[in-house]
FITORDREN-517462 format. One record per atom (N, C-alpha, C): residue in one letter; x, y, z. Coordinates in steps of 0.05 Angstrom, whole numbers, plus 5000, padded with zeros to 4 digits. Layout:
AXYZ/...
REM end
This chain:
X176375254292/X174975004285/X172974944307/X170374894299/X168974794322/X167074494311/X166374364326/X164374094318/X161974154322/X160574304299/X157574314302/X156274004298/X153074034306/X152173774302/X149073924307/X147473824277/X145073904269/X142773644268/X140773584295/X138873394279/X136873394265/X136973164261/X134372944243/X133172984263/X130573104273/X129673084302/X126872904286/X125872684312/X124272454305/X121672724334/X119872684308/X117172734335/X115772484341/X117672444369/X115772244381/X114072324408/X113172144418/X111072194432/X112172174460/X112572324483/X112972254509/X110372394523/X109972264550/X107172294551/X107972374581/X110472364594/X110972474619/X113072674623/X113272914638/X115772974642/X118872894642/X118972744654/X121272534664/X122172364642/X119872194621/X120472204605/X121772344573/X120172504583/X121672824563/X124272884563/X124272984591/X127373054599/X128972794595/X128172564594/X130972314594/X131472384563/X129472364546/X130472374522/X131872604511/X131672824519/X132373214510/X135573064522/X135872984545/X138772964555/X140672694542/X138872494545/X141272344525/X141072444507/X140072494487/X139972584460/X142472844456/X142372954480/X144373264473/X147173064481/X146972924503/X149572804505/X150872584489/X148372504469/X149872304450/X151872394433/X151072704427/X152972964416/X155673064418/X154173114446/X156273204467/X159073104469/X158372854470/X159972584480/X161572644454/X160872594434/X162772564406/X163772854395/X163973074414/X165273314418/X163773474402/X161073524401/X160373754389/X160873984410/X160674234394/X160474444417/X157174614408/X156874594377/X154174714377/X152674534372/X150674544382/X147374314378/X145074484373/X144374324349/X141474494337/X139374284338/X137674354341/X134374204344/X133674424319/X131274284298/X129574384280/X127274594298/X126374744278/X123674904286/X121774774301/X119774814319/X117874654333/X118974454337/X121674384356/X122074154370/X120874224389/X120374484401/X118074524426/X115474434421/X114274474403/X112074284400/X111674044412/X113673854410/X114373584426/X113073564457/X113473744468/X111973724493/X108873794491/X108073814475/X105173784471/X103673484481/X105473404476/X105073104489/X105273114515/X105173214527/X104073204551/X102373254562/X100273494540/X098173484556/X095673194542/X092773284555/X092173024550/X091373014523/X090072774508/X089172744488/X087472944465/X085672954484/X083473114465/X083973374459/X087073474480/X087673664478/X090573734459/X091873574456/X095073564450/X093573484412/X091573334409/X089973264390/X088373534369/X088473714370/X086773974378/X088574184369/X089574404341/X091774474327/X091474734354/X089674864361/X089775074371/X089675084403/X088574864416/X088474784444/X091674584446/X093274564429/X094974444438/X097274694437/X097374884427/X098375134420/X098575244453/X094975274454/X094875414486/X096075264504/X095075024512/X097074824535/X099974794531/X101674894516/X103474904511/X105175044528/X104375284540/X104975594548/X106175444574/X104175344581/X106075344611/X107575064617/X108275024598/X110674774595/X113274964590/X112575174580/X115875354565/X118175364589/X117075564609/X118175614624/X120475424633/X119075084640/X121674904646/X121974854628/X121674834602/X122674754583/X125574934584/X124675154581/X128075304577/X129175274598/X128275194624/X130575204645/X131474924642/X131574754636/X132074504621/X134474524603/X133974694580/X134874754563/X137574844567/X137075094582/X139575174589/X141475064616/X139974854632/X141974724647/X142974464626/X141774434607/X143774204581/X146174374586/X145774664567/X148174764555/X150174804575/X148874984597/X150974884618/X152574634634/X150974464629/X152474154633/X154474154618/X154274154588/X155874054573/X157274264569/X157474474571/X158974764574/X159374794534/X157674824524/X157174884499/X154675034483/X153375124467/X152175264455/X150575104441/X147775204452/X145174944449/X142175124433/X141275114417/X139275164401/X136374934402/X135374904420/X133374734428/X131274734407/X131174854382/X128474794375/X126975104376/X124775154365/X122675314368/X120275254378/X118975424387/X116975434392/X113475614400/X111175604395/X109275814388/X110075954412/X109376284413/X110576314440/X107476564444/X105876584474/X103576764468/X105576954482/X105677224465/X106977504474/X103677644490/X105477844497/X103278104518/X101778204503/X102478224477/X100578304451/X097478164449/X097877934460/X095877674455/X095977534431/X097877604410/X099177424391/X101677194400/X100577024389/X103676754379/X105376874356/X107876804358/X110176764347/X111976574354/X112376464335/X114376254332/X116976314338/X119176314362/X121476374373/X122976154381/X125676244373/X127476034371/X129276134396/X131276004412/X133276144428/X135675984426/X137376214433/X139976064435/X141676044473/X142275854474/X144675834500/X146775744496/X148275854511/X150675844516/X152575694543/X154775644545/X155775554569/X155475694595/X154475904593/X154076114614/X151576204611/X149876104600/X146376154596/X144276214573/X143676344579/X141576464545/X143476674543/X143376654509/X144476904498/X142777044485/X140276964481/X137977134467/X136076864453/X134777044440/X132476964423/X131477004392/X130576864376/X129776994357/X126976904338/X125277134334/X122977014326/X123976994291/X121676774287/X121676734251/X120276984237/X120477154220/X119577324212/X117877314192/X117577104169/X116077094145/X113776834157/X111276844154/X109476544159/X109576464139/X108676274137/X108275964119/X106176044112/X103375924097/X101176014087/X099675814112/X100875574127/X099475404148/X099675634167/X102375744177/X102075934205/X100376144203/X099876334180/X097776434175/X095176404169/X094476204157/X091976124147/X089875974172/X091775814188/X091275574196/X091275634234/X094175744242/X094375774266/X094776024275/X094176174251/X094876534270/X095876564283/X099476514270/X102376584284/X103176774275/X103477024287/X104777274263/X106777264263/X108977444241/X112277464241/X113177694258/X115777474273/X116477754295/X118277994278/X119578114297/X120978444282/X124178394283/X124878464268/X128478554266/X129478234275/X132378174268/X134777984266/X136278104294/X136977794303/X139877894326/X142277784317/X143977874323/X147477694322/X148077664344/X149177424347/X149477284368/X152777264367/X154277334382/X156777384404/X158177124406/X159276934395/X160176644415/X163076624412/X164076484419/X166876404421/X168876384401/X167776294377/X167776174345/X167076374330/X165976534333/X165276674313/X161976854316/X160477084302/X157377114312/X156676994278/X154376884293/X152176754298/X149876934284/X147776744267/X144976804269/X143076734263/X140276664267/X138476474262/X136076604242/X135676464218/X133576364202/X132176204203/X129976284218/X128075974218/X126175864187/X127575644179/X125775604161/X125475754133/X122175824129/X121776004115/X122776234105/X124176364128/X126476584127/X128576504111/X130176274111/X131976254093/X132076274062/X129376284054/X128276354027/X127676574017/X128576824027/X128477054025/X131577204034/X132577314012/X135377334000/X136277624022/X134377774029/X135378104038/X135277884072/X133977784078/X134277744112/X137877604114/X138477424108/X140677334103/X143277524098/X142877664082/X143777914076/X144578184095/X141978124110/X142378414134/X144478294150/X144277954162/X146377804181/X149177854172/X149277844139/X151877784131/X153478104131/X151578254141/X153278564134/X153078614164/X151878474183/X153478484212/X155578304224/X156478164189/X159478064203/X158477784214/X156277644203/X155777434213/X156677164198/X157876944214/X160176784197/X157976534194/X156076574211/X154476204218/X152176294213/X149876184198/X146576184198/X145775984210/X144275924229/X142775704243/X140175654226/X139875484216/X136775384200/X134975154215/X134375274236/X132375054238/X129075024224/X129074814216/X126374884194/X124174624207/X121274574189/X120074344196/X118674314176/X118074144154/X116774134135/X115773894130/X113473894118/X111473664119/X111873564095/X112973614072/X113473464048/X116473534027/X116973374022/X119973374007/X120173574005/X118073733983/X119273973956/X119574173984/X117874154009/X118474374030/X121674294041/X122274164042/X125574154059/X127474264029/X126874184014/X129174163982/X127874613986/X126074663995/X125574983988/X127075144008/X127374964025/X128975074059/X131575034044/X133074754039/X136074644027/X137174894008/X135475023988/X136475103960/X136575363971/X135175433989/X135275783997/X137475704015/X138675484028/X140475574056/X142775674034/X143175384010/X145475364001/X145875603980/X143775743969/X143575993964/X145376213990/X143476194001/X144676394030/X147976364031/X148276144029/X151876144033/X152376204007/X152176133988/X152376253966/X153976553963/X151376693971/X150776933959/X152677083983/X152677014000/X154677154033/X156877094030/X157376884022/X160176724025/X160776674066/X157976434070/X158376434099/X157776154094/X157176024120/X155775804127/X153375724140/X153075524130/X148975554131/X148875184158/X147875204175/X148074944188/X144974934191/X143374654179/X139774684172/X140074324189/X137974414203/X136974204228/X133274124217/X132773874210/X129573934208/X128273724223/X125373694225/X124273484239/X123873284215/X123272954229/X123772794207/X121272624222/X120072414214/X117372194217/X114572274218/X114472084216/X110772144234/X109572134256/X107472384252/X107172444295/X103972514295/X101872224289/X098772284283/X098472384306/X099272374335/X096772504351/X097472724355/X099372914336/X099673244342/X098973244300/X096773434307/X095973594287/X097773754272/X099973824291/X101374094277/X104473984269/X104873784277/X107073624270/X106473324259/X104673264254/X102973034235/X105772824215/X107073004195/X108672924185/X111873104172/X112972874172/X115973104169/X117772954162/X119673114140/X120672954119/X123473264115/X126173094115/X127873264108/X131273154121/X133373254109/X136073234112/X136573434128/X139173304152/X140473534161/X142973664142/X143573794142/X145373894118/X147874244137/X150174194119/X152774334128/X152974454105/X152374754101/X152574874069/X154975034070/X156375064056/X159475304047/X158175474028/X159775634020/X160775763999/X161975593968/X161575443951/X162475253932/X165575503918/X167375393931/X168975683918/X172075333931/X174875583926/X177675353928/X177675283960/X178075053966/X177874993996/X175274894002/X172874853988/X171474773990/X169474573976/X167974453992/X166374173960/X165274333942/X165774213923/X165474373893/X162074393896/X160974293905/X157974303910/X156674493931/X158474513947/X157574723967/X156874543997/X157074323994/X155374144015/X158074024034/X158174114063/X160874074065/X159573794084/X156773764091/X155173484105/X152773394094/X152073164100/X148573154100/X148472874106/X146472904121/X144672614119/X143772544094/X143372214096/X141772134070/X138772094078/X138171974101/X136071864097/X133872124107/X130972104086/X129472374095/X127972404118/X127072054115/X125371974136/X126471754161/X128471844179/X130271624200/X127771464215/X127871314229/X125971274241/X126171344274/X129071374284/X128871604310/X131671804300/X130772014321/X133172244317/X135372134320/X137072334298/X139872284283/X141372604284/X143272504296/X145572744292/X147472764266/X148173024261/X149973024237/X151673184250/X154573034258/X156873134266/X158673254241/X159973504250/X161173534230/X162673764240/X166873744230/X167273974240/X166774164225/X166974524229/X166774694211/X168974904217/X170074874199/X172575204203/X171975424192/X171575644215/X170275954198/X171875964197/X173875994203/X177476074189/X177176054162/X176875734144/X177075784125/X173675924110/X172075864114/X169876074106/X171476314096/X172376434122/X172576704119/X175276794094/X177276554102/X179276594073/X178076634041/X175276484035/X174476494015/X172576764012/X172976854028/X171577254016/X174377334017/X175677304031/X178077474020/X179877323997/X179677073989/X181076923968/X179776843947/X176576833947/X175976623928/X177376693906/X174876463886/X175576563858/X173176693850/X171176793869/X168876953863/X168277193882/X168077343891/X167477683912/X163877683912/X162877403913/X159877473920/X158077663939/X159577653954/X159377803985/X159978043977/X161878153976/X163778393968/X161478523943/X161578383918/X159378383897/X157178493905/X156178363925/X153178453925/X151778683916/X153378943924/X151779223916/X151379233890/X152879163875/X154079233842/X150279173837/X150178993841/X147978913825/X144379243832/X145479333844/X143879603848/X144579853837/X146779773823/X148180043801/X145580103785/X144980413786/X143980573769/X143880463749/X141680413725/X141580223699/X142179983696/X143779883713/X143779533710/X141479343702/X139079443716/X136379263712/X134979403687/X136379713680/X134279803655/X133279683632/X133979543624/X134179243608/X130279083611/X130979073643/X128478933646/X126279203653/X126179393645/X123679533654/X122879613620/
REM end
């Protein structure tokens, strides 16, 4: 059993260091405090420090991208002295990241009570990351090692695409991390229906973190609208809906945590018990002539 806790993250505006960091740390310890052990921030909670640089610049979709770069560095050492404070497993958010390539990618990381355990870029763009900010998709999935069980992260868009989910669940992965950020309902309900799909179809659990208000003086986080949400498997032992959490409200007006415990224990009883072998299932559906029907 562990107490995950996924936010409603609010983009607001801090315009100093000091102020940054007060908020990144109460905010993890408001968590903390009420015993979570994992904490998720949505996609581009790194973005947030864009606010720091100045106006015309943090104002600016592609000059706030660049001034960004050299905020990272403390940002993650930040990051990972949270998780080490609180001696638990911390998912801060994503953020554009410039590789040696001279391309951005959007990368998410994970820490641990003992430091970083890795990283992982989002693989599929949005038609904005492509069209708009020329972010490409990074390469290959990690599984992540923890105490509870491994671990693995879908950012977003990724969770809408059935084979990525799929590759995690055949390395034995019990937890999907979803951090997403979406600017209008039908975008969070397209993130929600693929997570709860994803658990679905795996027979795992899906934990989806998104950003929530309005943020006019960053271009790239402008507006954001969405539930934090705890997805199962809908099988015996579990809500007949599949939804084992969620927030109600889409739009909070500051960040909101969704505490909630989760037992991979029982997850995992329902691939070996359900009353359905979805997981197990999966190949059948690649049998020789099955689809001949539709050609």
């Amino acid at each position: 059993m562990i107490r995950v806790a996924a936010c409603q993250y609010a983009i607001d505006l801090h315009e100093s260091w000091d102020d940054y960091v007060r908020h990144l740390e109460n905010l993890c310890a408001e968590a903390a405090e009420q015993g979570a052990r994992l904490l998720v921030l949505p996609e581009y909670a790194g973005l947030v420090l864009s606010g720091l640089l100045p106006p015309v610049v943090r104002g600016d979709l592609h000059g706030s991208i660049a001034g960004l770069q050299a905020w990272l560095p403390k940002w993650l050492a930040l990051c990972e002295a949270i998780a080490r404070r609180w001696r638990l497993y911390f998912l801060p958010g994503s953020a554009p990241v410039l590789d040696g390539d001279g391309l951005y990618r959007n990368r998410a990381w994970l820490f641990g009570p003992d430091g970083l355990l890795g990283c992982q870029d989002k693989l599929l763009m949005t038609r904005f990351e492509r069209e708009q900010w020329n972010i490409v998709g990074g390469r290959g999935l990690r599984v992540f090692d923890t105490a509870f069980g491994k671990l693995g992260i879908l950012i977003c868009y990724d969770n809408e695409f059935p084979l990525l989910a799929r590759a995690l669940a055949e390395q034995e992965v019990d937890l999907i991390l979803a951090p997403s950020c979406t600017d209008t309902e039908a975008g969070y309900h397209r993130v929600r229906i693929g997570a709860q799909a994803r658990a679905l179809e795996n027979q795992i659990a899906v934990l989806h973190a998104p950003t929530v208000g309005l943020a006019p003086w960053s271009p790239a986080l402008d507006e954001n609208v969405g539930r934090a949400g705890l997805y199962v498997p809908p099988d015996y032992g579990m809500p007949a809906n599949g939804v084992l959490a969620s927030s109600d409200d889409p739009m909070p007006a500051s960040s909101r945590w969704l505490v909630h415990d989760l037992d991979l224990d029982e997850v995992r009883r329902v691939r070996r018990e359900g009353q359905v072998f979805t997981r197990r299932d999966w190949p059948e559906q690649f049998t020789p002539g099955l689809l001949d029907i539709l050609r």
